[in-house]
ROPA-300051 format. One record per residue (C-alpha): residue number from 1; residue in three letters; x, y, z. Coordinates in pm, whole numbers, m for minus. Layout:
NUM; ALA; X; Y; Z
...
// end
This chain:
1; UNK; 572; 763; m997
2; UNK; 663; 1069; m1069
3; UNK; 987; 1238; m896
4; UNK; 1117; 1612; m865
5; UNK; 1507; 1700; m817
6; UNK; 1570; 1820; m422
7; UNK; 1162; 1928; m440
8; UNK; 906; 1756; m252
9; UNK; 593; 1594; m445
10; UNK; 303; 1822; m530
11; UNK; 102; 1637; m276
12; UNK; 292; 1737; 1
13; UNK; 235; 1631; 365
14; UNK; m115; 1694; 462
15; UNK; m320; 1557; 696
16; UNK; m399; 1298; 795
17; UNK; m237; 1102; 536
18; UNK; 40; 1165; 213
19; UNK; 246; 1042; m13
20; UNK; 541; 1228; m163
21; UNK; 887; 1116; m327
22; UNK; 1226; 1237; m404
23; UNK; 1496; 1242; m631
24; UNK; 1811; 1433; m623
25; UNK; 2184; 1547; m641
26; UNK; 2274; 1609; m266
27; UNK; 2180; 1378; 3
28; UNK; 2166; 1650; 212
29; UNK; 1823; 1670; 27
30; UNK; 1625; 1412; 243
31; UNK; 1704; 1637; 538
32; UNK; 1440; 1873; 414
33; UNK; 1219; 1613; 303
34; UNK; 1119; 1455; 662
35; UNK; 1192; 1827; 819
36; UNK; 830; 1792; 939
37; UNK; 847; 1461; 1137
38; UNK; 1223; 1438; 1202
39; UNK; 1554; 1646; 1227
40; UNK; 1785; 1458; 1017
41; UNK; 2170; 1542; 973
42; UNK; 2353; 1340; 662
43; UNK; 2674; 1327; 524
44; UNK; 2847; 1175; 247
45; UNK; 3086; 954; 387
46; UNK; 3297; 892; 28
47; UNK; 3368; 1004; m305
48; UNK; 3129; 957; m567
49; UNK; 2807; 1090; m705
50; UNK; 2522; 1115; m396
51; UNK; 2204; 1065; m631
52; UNK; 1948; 989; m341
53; UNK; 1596; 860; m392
54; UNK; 1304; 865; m98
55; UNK; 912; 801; m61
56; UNK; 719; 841; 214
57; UNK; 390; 767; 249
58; UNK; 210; 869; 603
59; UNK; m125; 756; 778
60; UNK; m173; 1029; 1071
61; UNK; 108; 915; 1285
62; UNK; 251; 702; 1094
63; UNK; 512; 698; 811
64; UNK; 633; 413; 587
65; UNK; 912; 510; 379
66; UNK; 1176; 367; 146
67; UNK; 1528; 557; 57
68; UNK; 1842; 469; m138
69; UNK; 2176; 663; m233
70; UNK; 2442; 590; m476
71; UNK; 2704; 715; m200
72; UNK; 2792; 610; 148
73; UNK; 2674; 791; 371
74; UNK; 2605; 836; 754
75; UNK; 2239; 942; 901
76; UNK; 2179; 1044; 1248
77; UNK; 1783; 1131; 1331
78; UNK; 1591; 1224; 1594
79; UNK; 1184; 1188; 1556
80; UNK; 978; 1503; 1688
81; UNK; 735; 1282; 1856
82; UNK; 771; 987; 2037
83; UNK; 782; 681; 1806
84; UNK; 878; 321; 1771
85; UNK; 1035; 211; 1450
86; UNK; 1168; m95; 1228
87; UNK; 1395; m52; 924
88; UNK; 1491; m333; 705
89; UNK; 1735; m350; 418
90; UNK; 1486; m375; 69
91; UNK; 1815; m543; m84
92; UNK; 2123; m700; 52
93; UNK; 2415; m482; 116
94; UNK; 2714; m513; 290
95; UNK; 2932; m274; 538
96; UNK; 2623; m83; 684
97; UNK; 2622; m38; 1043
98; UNK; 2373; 75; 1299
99; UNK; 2508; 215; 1625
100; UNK; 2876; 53; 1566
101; UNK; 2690; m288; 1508
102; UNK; 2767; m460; 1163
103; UNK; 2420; m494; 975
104; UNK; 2307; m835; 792
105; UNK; 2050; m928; 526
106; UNK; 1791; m1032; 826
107; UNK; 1908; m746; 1069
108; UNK; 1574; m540; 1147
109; UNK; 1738; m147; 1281
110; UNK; 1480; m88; 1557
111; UNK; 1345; 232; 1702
112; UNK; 1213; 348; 2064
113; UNK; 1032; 658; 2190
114; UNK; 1284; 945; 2270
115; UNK; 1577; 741; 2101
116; UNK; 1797; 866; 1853
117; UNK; 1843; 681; 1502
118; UNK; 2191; 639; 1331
119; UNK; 2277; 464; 1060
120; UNK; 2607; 399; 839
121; UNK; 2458; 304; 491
122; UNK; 2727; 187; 223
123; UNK; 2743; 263; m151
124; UNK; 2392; 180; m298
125; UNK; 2231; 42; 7
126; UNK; 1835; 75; m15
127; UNK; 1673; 19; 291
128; UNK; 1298; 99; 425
129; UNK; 1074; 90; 718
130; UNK; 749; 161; 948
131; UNK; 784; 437; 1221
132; UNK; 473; 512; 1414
133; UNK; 383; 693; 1739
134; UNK; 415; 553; 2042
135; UNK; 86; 580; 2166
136; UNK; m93; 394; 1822
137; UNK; 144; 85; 1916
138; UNK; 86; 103; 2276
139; UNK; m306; 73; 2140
140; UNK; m223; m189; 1905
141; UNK; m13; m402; 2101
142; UNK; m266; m405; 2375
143; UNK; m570; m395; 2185
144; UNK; m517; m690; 2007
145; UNK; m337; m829; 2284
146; UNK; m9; m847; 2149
147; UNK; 228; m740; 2382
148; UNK; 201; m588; 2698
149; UNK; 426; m225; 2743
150; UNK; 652; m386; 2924
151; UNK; 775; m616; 2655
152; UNK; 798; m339; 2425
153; UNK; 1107; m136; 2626
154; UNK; 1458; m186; 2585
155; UNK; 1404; m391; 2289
156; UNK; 1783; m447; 2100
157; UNK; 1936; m211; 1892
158; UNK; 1960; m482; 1623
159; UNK; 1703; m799; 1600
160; UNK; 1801; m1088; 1384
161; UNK; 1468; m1240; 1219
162; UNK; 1433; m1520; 1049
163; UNK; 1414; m1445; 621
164; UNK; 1073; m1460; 663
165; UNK; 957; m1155; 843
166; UNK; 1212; m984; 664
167; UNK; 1077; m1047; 345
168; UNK; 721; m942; 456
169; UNK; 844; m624; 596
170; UNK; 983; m552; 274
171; UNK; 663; m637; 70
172; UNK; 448; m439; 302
173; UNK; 662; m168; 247
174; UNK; 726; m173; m124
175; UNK; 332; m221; m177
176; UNK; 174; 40; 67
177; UNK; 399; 320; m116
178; UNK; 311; 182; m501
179; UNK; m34; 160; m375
180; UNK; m42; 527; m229
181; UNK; 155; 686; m583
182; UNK; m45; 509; m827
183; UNK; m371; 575; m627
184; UNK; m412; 965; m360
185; UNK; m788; 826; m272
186; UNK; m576; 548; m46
187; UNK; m402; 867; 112
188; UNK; m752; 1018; 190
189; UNK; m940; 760; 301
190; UNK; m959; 740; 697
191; UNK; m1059; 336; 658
192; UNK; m768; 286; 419
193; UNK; m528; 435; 675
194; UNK; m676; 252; 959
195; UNK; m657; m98; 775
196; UNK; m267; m5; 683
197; UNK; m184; 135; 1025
198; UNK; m282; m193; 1147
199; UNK; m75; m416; 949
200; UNK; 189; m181; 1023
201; UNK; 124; m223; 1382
202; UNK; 120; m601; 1381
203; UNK; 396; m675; 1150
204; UNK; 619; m392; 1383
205; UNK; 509; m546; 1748
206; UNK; 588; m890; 1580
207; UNK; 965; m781; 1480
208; UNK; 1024; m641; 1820
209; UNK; 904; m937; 1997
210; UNK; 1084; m1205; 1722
211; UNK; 782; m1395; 1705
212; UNK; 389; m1346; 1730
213; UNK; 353; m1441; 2091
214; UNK; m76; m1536; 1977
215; UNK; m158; m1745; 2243
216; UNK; m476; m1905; 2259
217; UNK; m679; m1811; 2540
218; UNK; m848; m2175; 2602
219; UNK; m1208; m2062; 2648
220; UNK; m1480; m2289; 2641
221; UNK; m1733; m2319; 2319
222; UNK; m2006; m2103; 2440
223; UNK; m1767; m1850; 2525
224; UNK; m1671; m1857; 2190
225; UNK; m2030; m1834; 2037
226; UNK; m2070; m1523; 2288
227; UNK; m1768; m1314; 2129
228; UNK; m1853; m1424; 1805
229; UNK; m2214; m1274; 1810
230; UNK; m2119; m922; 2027
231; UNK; m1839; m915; 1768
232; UNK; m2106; m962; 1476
233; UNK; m2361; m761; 1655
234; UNK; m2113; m471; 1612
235; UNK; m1973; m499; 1264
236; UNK; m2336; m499; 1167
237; UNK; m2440; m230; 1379
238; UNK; m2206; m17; 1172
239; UNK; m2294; m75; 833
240; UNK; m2074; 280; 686
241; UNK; m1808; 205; 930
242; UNK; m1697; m135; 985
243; UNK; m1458; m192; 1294
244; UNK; m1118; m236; 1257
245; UNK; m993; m550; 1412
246; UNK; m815; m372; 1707
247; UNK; m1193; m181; 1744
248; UNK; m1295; m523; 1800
249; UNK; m1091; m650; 2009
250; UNK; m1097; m338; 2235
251; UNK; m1464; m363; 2253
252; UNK; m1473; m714; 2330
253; UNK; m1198; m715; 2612
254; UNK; m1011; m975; 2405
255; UNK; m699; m1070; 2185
256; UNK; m676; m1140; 1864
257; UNK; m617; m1520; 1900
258; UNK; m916; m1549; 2075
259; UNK; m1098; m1371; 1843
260; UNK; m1046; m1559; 1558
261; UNK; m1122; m1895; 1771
262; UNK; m1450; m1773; 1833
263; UNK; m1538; m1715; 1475
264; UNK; m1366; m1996; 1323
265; UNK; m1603; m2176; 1619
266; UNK; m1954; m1989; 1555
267; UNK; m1881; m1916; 1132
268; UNK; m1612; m2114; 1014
269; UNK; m1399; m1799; 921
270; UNK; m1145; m1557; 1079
271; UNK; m1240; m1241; 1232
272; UNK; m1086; m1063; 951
273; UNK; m1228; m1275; 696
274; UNK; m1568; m1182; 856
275; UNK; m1508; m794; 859
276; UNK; m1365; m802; 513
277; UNK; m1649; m973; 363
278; UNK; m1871; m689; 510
279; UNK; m1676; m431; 349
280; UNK; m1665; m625; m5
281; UNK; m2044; m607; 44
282; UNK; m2075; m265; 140
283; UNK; m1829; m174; m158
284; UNK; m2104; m380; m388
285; UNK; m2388; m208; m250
286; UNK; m2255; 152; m342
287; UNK; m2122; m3; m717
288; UNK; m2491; m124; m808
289; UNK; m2634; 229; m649
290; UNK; m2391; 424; m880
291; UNK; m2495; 243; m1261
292; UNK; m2519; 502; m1495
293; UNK; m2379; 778; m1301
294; UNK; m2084; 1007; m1457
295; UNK; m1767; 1010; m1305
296; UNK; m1765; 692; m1079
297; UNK; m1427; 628; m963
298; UNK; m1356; 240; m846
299; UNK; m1060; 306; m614
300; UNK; m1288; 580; m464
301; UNK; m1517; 336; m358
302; UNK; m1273; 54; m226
303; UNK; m1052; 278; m94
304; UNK; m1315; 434; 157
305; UNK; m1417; 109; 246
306; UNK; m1021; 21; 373
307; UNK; m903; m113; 15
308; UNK; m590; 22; m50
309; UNK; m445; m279; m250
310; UNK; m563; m226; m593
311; UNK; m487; m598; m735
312; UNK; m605; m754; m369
313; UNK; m932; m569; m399
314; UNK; m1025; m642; m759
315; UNK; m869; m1040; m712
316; UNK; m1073; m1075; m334
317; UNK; m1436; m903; m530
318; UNK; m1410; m1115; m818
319; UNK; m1353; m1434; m567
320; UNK; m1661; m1351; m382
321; UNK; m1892; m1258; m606
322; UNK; m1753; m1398; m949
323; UNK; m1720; m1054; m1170
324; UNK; m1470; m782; m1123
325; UNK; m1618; m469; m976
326; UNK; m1618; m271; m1320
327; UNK; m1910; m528; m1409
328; UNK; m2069; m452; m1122
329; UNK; m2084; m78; m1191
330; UNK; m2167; m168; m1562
331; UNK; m2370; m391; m1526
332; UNK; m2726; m436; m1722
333; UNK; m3023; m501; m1494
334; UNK; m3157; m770; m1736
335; UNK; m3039; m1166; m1639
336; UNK; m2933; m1212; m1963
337; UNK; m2648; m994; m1933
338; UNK; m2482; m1167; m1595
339; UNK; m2151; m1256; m1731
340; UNK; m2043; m1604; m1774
341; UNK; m2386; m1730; m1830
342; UNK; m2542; m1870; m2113
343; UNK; m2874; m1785; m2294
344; UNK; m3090; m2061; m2208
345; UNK; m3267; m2272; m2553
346; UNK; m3662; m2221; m2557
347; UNK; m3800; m2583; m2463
348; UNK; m3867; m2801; m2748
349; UNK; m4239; m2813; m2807
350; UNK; m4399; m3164; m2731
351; UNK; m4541; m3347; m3022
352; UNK; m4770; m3574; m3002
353; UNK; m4718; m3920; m3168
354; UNK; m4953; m3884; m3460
355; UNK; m4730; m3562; m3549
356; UNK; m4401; m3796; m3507
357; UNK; m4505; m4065; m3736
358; UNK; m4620; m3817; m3979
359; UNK; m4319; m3675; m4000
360; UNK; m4152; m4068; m4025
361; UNK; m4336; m4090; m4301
362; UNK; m4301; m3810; m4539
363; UNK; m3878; m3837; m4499
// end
């Protein structure tokens, strides 16, 4: 990843989706930086050398970033559009403090449309989140049946989570931005940013709520068999564009929870499971079209079919259909050169027993 002194990244902020880091002297450098989604005002709150590192890497609305300063230092920001947010330390640090309130290792710094965020971070604190507009939550929470709006207003300053959901907040974070530097077709792709805005969405609604609150929805069998096969009907009606789990849901009138009982019911798999395998499938498809052309770029491919992990992708292909998806593209069109198989030995020739005893006889 490549990093500029108090400069943005080449790729700038475009829409709908970008990455771009930072690395520099002045702290008052990250101001700048977000100047297009927030106003930020920073000061160094004690001697020593402010060296401040930042990524961001944005989906539309949405922004995931990750920040760090070798000073203390106090941040007060205001979002230009209505947004919810959740910020988690990426390391443990002590003497932070969010709003006069003493932050811990599992304290998740939460974010509401129209509020203001500020934030004491000590020497060499490194801390990241997920901010995204209010009205892709409000469609999230309530598409997949999450949470209703109500349950998402005056939600604590500070939310104590068990190690957990702390931990996958920081993954998600640290692997959405190494995905989006090491690979800008993630950053173009519309499915990419659809698939990560809706992890983003789950895992933020979750932390707000302290738990998943996925109830089931105790529907009979047939009803089950009946969501399962509109949901089907749909994913396959849109073989360029699968649906998005939240699509489904929405189109279905249904949560999540139920959604996945109805599939583990009719297929023996999860609704995601289902959609994903479509996509692996459709990601296949365009592979064995493009043998022998110049130029093919894998993470092209996956990433317009919503695969921005790199190492998930190649690891989830390779687990369905048993060769990594450079085979597929390189692949020969004679049997013989499947990998992992064997050239099969011609058939002995029957002999007849006259032939067998004259062979007895002259050893």
């Amino acid at each position: 990843m490549s990093h500029s002194s108090g400069e943005i990244h080449p790729h700038g902020i475009a829409a709908p989706s970008a990455y771009a880091a930072i690395r520099a002297q002045d702290p008052t450098a990250l101001a700048p930086f977000y100047a297009d989604v927030a106003t930020r005002s920073i000061d160094q709150m004690a001697a020593g050398r402010g060296l401040v590192t930042a990524e961001m890497g944005r989906c539309d609305d949405s922004l995931i970033f990750r920040e760090s300063c070798t000073a203390a230092m106090q941040t007060w920001g205001h979002f230009r559009t209505p947004s919810f947010g959740c910020v988690v330390s990426m390391a443990p640090f002590s003497g932070g403090r969010y709003f006069g309130q003493d932050i811990v290792e599992t304290s998740v710094l939460t974010l509401e449309p129209g509020m203001d965020f500020w934030l004491v971070a000590p020497e060499g604190a490194e801390y990241g989140g997920i901010v995204m507009g209010e009205a892709q939550v409000m469609r999230h929470a309530t598409g997949l049946q999450l949470a209703s709006e109500e349950h998402l207003r005056e939600i604590p300053r500070l939310i104590d989570l068990p190690m957990h959901r702390v931990q996958g907040l920081r993954r998600f974070v640290t692997t959405v931005l190494a995905n989006m530097a090491r690979n800008q077709d993630v950053a173009r792709s519309p499915s990419a940013c659809a698939h990560i805005q809706e992890s983003a969405a789950v895992l933020l609604v979750c932390a707000f709520l302290g738990r998943s609150r996925l109830r089931g929805a105790g529907r009979p069998k047939a009803s089950y068999e009946r969501i399962a096969r509109r949901a089907r009907d749909l994913v396959l009606s849109r073989p360029k564009e699968p649906p998005t789990l939240v699509e489904l849901c929405e189109h279905l009138h249904v949560g999540v929870r139920t959604l996945n009982y109805a599939f583990q019911s009719a297929v023996g798999t999860s609704a995601g499971e289902f959609v994903r395998v479509v996509r692996l499938n459709r990601v296949r498809e365009e592979l064995i079209e493009a043998r022998g052309g110049n130029g093919i770029v894998l993470s092209r491919i996956a990433s317009k079919w919503g695969f921005w992990h790199a190492s998930d992708f190649a690891r989830q292909y390779r687990a369905l259909f048993g060769e990594r998806p450079s085979e597929t593209l390189h692949l020969n069109e004679t049997p013989a050169a499947l990998p992992g198989t064997r050239p099969r030995r011609a058939a002995p020739t029957p002999r007849t027993r006259t032939a067998r005893r004259r062979t007895t006889k002259s050893a």
